[in-house]
N, C-alpha and C positions, 0 to 999 in steps of 0.2 A: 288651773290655779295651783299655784305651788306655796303650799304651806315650808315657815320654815323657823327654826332656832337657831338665829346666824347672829344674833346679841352676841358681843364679848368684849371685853376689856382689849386695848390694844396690845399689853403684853402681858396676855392671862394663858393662862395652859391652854391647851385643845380643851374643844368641847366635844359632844356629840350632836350631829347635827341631822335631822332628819326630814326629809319629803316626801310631798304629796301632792301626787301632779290629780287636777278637775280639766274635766275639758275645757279647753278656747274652742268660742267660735269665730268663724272666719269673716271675714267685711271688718268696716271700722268701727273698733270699739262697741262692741254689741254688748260685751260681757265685762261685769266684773266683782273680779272673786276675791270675796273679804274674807278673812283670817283673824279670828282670836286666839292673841298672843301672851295673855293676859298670864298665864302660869308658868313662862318661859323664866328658866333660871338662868341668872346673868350675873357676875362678880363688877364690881370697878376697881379703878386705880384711888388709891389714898388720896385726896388732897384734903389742902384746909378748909373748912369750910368758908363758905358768906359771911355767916355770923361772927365769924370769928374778925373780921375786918373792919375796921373803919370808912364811913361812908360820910358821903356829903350831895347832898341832894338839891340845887346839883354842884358838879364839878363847877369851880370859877379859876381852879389854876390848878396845873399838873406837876408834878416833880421832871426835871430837865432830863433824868436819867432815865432811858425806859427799865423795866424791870424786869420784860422777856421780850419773844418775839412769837407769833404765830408760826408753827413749824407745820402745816396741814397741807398733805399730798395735795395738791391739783386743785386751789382754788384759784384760778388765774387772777382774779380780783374778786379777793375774800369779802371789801366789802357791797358786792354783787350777791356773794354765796356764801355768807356766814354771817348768820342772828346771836347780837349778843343781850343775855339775860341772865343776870346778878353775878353778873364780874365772869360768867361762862361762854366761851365762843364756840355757836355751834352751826358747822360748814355741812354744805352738799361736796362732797368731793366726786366732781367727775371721774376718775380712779374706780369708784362705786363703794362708797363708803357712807353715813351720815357720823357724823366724827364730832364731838366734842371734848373741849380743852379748857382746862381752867386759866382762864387770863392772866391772874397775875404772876403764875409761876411758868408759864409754859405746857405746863404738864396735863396727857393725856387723860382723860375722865376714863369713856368709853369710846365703844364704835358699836354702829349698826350695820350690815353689809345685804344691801335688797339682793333677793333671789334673780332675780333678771341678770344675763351676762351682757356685760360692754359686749359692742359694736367695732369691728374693728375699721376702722380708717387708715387714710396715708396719714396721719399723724400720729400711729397708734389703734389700741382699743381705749374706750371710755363710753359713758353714758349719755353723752349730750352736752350739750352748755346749762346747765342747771341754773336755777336763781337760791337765795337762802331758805332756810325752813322758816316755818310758822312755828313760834310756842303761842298754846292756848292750854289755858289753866295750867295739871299738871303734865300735858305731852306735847311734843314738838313733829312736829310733819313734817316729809319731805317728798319731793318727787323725781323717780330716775327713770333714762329711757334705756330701751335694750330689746337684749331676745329672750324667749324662753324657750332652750334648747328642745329640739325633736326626741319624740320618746316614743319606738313600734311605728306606728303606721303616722301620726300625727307630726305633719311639721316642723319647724319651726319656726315660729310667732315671735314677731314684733310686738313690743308693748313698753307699757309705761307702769311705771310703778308705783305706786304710794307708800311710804311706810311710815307707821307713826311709833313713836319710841317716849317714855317714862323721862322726863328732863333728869331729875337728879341722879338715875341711873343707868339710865339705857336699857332700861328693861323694853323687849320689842311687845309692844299691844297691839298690832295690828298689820295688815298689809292688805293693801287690794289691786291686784292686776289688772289694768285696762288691755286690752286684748284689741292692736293693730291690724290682723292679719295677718297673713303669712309672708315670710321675713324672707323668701327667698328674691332678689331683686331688692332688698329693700332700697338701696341706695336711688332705685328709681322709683320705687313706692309710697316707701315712707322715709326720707333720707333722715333718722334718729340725730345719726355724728353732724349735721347741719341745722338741728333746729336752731333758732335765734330765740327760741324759750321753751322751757319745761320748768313749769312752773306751778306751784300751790299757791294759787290767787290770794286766799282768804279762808280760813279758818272759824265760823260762826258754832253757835250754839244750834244751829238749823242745819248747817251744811256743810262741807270741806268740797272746794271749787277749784280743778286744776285746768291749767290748758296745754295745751302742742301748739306752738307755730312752728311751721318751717320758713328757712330763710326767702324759699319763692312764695311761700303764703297758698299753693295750692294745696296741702292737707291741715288747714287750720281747724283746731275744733277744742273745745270745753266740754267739761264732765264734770256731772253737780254731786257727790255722795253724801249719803246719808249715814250722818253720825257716829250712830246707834248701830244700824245695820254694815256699813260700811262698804254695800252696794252703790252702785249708781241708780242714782235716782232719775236723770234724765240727762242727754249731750246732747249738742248742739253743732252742725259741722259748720265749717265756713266762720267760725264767730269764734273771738280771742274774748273772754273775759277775761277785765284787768281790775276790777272794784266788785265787791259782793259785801252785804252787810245781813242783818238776819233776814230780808226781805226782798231783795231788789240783788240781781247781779247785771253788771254794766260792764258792755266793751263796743269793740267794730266787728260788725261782718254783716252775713246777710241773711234775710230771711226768704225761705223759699224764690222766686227767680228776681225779688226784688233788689234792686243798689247796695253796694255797699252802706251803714251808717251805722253812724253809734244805738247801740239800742239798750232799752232795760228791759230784763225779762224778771218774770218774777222765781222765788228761788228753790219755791215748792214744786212746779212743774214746768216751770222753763218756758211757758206763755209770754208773748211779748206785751210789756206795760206803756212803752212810751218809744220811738225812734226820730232822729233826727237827720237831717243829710249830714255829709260828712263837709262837703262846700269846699273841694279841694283840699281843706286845711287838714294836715295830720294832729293828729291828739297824745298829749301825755297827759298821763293819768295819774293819779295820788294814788298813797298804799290803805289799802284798805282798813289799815290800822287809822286811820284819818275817820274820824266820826263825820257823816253829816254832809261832805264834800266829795263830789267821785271825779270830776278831774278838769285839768286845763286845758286849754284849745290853743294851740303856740302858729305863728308866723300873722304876723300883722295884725292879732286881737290875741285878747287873755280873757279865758272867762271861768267861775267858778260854776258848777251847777249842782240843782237837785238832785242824787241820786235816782229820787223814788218818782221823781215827777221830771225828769228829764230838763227842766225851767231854767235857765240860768237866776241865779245868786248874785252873782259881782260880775258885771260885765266892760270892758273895757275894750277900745282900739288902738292902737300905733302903729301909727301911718309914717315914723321916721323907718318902722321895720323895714329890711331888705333882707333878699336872699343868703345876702353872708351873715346874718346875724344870729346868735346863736340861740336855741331856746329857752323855753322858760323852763323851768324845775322848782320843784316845792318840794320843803322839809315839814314834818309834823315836829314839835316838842312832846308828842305823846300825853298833852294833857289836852290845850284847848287852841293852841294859835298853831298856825299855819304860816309859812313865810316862801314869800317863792321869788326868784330872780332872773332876771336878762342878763344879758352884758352891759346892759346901761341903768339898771335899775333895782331896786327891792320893795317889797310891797308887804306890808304886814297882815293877816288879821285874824279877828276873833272867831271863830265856827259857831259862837252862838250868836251872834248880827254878822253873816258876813256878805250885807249887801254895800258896807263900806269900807276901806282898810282902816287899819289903827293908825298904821303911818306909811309913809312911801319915803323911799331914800336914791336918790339920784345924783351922779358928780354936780359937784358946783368949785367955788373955790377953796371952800374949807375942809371938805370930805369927798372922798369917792370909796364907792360901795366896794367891801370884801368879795372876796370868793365865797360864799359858802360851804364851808363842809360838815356841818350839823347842826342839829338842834335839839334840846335837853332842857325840859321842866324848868320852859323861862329864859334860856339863854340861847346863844345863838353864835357857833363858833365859825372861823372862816381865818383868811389870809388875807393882809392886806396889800396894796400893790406891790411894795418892795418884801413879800412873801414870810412878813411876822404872823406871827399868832394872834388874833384879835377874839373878843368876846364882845357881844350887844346882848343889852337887854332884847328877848325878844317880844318883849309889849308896850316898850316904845323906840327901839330900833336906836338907842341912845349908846354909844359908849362905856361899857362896865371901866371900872377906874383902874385895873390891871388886867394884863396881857394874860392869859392863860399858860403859857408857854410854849402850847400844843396845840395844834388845829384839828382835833378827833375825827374821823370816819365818825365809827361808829363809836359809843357814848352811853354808859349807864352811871347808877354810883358807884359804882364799886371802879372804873377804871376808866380810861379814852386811849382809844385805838387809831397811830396815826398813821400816814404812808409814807414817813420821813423816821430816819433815826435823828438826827441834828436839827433839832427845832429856830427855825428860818429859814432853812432850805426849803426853796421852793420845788416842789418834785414837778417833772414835764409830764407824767403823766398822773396829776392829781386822782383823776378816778377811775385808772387802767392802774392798780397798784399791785405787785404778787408781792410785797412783802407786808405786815404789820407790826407795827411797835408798838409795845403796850407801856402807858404812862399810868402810876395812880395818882389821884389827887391829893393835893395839901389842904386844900381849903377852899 
């Protein structure tokens, strides 16, 4: 395990930094070494506060001008790898950094740098393909993959990292190593530079749920930590969690020599509560942050389910589907509705009944359904065909009576973050975006 005081502002003096290597052991993931971080001293950069802002809850229209831009090493598609929370965008940078920016000026907060070194690849060194961190209460998580250099007789290990860090400061509270194995081969072992996810599932008051997949899916696995301790509480190979709530974590893989399918396990010890086939159909899944729903079932049916009980909720077929059609995807508003869409459709609803939608919106002659690109406490933002800026109520999928300006990624009160500078521009690669505009709102 390597403890470490790698908190600093992005342009703060040297610190003093110091380690402490615990034994790894060898196989996958056996071990993992939690570190309190809790008395690490860390400076930040000046900005303005939150409070000191105007808010509107939510955004219904943005100023035309952006007011910065996201300038963050290596988030290939920031809104992939950066959570924004009170006008703060705060990115995984594959680089190996957790990096936070205050949105409306541009300007650097802190940075967190995990102890694990990048991997080098022919593109480079880097950590993996990250997803965004989790904020829960006052700290934000994240997860990187890497090595942890050989020291005397002891290898060097593969692993993945956890590191949870203080939002308003960057002060680092914690870290905990999952321990890979040994890193020699990795590219045939554990290939890190090719995962297709490293990822902090879920954040709960019971748990913090990361996974590895790799792009061939032969070392996939989940690891449940515990809180408090910051250990692992138990992992599971073969099986991708993608939803965890304080009770139930839910993804695909397999259990001992039986089929792949989606399964619930429960979150205390990782015993299986419910599994279903998977019936050829692949699954996308809702963010955890979704109360009450764990996810969609896309090509030719759409269904909502039970987390806890595996049942489907909202079940549905489309039989016009065919192989070119594109999937379904669902946005939370972060309060109570849920909204998800095809290429031919949108479907609204409430997560406290959602054995019905609230509405369904599909071309006819008067309307054809936006693009989505977000949702925020009641609205519901997107593009419309000729690539304007549209808002819907999102509780009756109705038309709000002004254009937003902006079509937001990502969306708090405090700002909307879009992947165009010139609001109508329709960008070709709406949610492959490396650059972000930040707009704040008027009203």
């Amino acid at each position: 395990m390597i403890e470490s005081n790698r908190t600093h502002p992005i342009h703060a003096h040297s610190v003093r930094i110091g380690l402490t290597v615990c034994t790894l052991l060898s196989g996958l993931a056996l071990l993992g070494c939690g570190t309190d971080q809790s008395d690490a001293p860390t400076t930040t950069s000046a900005v303005a506060g939150a409070a000191d802002r105007p808010t509107f809850d939510p955004p219904k229209v943005f100023a035309e001008r952006a007011v910065s831009k996201l300038n963050i090493p290596e988030p290939k598609r920031w809104s992939q790898e950066c959570t924004l929370h009170d006008g703060t965008a705060i990115c995984a940078s594959r680089r190996g950094a957790l990096i936070a920016v205050d949105a409306p000026t541009g300007k650097p907060m802190w940075q967190v740098s995990p102890a694990v070194s990048p991997i080098s690849t022919s593109q480079g060194r880097d950590h993996g393909v990250l997803y965004a961190p989790i904020v829960h209460g006052d700290s934000v998580i994240a997860a990187f993959g890497g090595v942890v250099p050989a020291t005397g007789t002891v290898p060097e290990k593969a692993a993945i990292e956890v590191v949870a860090a203080e939002v308003g400061t960057g002060r680092r509270l914690w870290d905990t190593i999952i321990d890979l194995g040994p890193a020699s081969g990795v590219q045939k072992q554990l290939p890190i530079s090719t995962f297709a996810q490293i990822k902090v599932v879920a954040v709960t008051d019971t748990a913090v749920v990361v996974t590895g997949r790799t792009q061939a899916g032969n070392r996939d696995a989940t690891w449940v930590l515990d809180p408090k301790s910051h250990q692992i509480r138990w992992q599971a190979d073969e099986f991708v969690a993608e939803y965890a709530d304080n009770h139930v974590v839910v993804g695909d893989g397999k259990a001992g020599t039986g089929d792949k399918a989606r399964r619930g396990r429960s979150i205390e010890d990782g015993h299986e509560l419910w599994s279903t086939g998977l019936g050829g159909d692949s699954t996308q899944y809702l963010t955890s942050r979704t109360p009450g729903a764990a996810f969609i079932e896309r090509y030719k049916a759409f269904e909502l389910l039970d987390p806890v009980t595996g049942a489907a909720r909202y079940s549905m077929t489309d039989p016009s589907a065919d192989s070119l059609q594109k999937t379904w995807r669902c946005m939370f508003d972060q309060q109570q509705i849920v909204v998800c869409q095809n290429n031919t459709r949108i479907l609204g609803f409430d997560l406290t009944d959602p054995a019905k939608t609230l509405w369904e919106f599909g071309s006819d002659n008067n309307r054809v359904p936006p693009t989505m690109t977000a949702a925020y406490h009641g609205v519901l933002y997107g593009l419309n065909s000729s690539g304007k800026a549209v808002a819907l109520d999102a509780r009756t999928g109705q038309d709000l009576p002004t254009s937003p300006v902006i079509a937001p990624t990502l969306v708090d009160r405090y700002v909307g973050i879009a992947a165009v500078d010139v609001p109508g521009t329709f960008p070709g690669g709406l949610f492959h975006e490396t650059t972000g505009w930040v707009h704040q709102p008027t009203a």
